[in-house]
N, C-alpha and C positions, 0 to 999 in steps of 0.2 A: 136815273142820273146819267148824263151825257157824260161819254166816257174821253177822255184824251186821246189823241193820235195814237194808236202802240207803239209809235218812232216817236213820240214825243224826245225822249233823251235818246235817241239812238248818238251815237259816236262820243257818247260822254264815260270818262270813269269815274267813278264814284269813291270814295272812300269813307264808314261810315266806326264812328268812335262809338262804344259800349253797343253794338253791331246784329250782338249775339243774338240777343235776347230784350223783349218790350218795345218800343214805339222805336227802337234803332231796327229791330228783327221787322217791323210792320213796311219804315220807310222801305228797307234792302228790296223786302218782297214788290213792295210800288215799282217801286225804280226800274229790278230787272224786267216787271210785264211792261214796262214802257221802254225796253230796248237799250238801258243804258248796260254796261259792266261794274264786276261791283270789286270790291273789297272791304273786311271787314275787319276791327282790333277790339279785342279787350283784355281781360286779364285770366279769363280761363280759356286753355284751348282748346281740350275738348268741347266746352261749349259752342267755340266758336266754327270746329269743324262739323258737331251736329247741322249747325243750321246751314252749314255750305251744301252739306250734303243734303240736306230737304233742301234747297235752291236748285242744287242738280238735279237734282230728278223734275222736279216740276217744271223747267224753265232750259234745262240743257245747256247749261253754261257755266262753269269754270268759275268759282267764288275762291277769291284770294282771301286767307287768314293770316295774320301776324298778333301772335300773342305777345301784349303791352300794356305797364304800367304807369298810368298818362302821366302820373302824380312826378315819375321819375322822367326831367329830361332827356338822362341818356338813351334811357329804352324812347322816349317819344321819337328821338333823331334816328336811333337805328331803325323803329318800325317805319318811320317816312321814307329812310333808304329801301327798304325792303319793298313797297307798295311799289315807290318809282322804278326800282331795278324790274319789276314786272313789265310795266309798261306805265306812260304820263297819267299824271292824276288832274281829273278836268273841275272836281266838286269836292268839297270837304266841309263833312257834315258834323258837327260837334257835338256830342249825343250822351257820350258816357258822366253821367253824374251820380254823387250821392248824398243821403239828405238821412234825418232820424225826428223824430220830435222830443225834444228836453227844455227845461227851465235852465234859459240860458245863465243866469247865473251861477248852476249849477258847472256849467261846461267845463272844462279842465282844456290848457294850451295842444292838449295831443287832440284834441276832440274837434276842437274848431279848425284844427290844420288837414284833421283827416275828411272835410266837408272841402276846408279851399282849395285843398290840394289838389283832388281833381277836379273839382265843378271849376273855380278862377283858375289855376297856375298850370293845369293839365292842359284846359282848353288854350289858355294863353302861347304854353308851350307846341302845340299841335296848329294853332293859328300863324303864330309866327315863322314856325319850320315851313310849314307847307310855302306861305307868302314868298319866303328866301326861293323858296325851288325855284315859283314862277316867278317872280322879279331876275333871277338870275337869268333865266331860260327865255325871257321876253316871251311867257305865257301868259293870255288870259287867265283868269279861275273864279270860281266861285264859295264862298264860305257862308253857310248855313247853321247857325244854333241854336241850341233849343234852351228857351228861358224857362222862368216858369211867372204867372201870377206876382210873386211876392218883389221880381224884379221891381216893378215898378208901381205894389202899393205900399209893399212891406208886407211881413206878416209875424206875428210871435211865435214862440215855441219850434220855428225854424230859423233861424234869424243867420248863422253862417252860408244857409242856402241864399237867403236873401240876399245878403249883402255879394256872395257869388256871384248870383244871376244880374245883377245891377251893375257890376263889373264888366260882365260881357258885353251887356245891351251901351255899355261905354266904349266897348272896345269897339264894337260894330258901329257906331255913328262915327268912332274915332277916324277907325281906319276906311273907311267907306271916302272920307276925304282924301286922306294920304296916300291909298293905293288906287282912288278910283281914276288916275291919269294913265295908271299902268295896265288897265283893263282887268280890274281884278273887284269884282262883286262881293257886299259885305252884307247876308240879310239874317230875319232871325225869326224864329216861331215862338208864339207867347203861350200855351196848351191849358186848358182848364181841366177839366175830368176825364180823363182817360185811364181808365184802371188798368193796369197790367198786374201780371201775377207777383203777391208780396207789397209792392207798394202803398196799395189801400190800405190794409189791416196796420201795415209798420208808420202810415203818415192821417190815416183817418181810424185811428181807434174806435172810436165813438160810434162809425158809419160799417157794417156787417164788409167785411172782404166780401162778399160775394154778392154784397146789396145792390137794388136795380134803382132805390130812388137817389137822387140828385140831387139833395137840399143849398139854397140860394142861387140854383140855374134856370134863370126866366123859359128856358124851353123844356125844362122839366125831366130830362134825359141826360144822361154822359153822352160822351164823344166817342165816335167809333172810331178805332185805329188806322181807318180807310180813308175816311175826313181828314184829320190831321198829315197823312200821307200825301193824300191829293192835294194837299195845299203846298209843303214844301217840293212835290213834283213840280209845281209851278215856278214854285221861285226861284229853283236851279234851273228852269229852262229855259230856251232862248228869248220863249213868251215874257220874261219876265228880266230882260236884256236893259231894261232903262227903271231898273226898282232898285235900290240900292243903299244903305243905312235903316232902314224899316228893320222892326218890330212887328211883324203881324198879328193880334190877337185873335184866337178860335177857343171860344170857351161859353157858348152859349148863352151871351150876356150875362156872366156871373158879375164879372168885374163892379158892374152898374150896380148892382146888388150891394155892395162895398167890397169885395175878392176876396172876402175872407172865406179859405174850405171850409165843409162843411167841419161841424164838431168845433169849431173852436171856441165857441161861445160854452162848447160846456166844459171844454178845456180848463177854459177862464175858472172857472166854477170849483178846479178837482184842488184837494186838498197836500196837504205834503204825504200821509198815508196813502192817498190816490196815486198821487208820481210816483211811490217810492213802489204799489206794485204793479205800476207799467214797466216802472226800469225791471221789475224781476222777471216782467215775461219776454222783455228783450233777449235773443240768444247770445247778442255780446252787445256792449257798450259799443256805436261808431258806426260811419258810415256804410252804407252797400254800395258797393264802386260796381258798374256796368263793366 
């Protein structure tokens, strides 16, 4: 594989939401071997100072953490003081989501608030603060987010995430017009199979946490954490200076296939005694917030 500039983001900072840990920990790692500065936020801080500190040592630079609850605007505003008071923020990458699989009939008003909360109202919140900084500052910027699949086929037995992700991908066309006078980039990643630790087994039951096959991905394989990195490294970079309301999908032609993950066809299939002992091997009822 031909590899990017190592300056590719030089002079860029980065800011990256649910940061810590999973495809937010893979971009950070992208980002710093391509020269940019980083900062990260979520909600635990130890976690978030773990992976600063495996950035230090490998890479020898200084990863900013602020521990934050996207869900809650105040702490969103405080953590954006916090990043800026460091130094300008050039990239914002909207990363931290949470999702479960239930018979949405089932869902109780706490349940589907604690999906939109931060997948729609966190990111919206972390979209908008950041915009105010550089609109104020007559900064360029760039915003980055991560959809998923169901943004734009739908999917069942996820449906708060969907209708989430479909929000963004409205915010991002939205404002791609409104801000793109002020030089301010709105793009967004569409991710098909990329397993990180926990999310397989909590969103593909059906399919082994640790399984290698790929059922409905015409290339027969998941996605490496590295692919999907190289791709949003592009779209934050200057290479990618005239791309702007896009949706990019990397999923291995599943989509074509009709985009439903794997297992949901037997999903379809499980009975009320079936649900009733998936919710028992849940260790709580509700979202995993990044």
């Amino acid at each position: 594989m031909r590899e990017f500039s190592e300056n590719l983001l030089s002079g860029k900072r980065v800011l990256i939401t649910g940061g810590g840990t999973g495809l937010g920990k893979s971009m950070g790692r992208r980002f710093l071997s391509l020269g940019s500065e980083l900062a990260i936020c979520g909600r635990r801080k130890d976690v978030l100072d773990a992976t600063a500190a495996e950035f230090q040592q490998a890479f020898g630079r200084t990863v900013q953490t602020v521990a934050c609850d996207i869900r809650d605007p105040e702490s969103v505003e405080a953590m954006l003081d916090a990043a800026w008071a460091a130094a300008p923020i050039d990239v914002l990458v909207n990363n931290a989501a949470g999702n479960f699989i239930a018979q949405t009939h089932r869902l109780s008003a706490r349940a589907l608030d604690s999906v939109l909360g931060i997948c729609l109202h966190g990111t919206a919140y972390c979209t908008t603060g950041m915009g105010r900084r550089w609109i104020e500052r007559g900064r360029p910027g760039t915003v980055l987010s991560v959809l998923t699949l169901s943004a734009l086929s739908g999917a069942p037995f996820t449906v708060p995430s969907a209708m989430a992700k479909a929000g963004i991908d409205a915010m991002t066309k939205s404002l791609a017009v409104e801000w793109g006078p002020k030089g301010i980039r709105l793009v967004a990643v569409v991710p098909g199979s990329f397993p990180t630790d926990g999310a397989t087994s909590r969103l593909n039951p059906t399919v082994g946490a640790n399984g290698t096959d790929a059922p409905g991905v015409p290339l027969q394989r998941h996605g490496d954490h590295v692919e999907l990195a190289n791709l949003c490294a592009f779209l934050v970079s200057d290479l990618a200076a005239y791309i702007t309301g896009e949706s990019v999908v990397i999923d291995g032609g599943r989509r074509y296939l009709g985009g439903a993950r794997g297992g949901v066809a037997e999903m379809l299939a499980w009975s009320d005694e079936d649900w009733a002992r998936r919710r028992a091997q849940m260790p709580a009822r509700g979202a995993k917030a990044s």
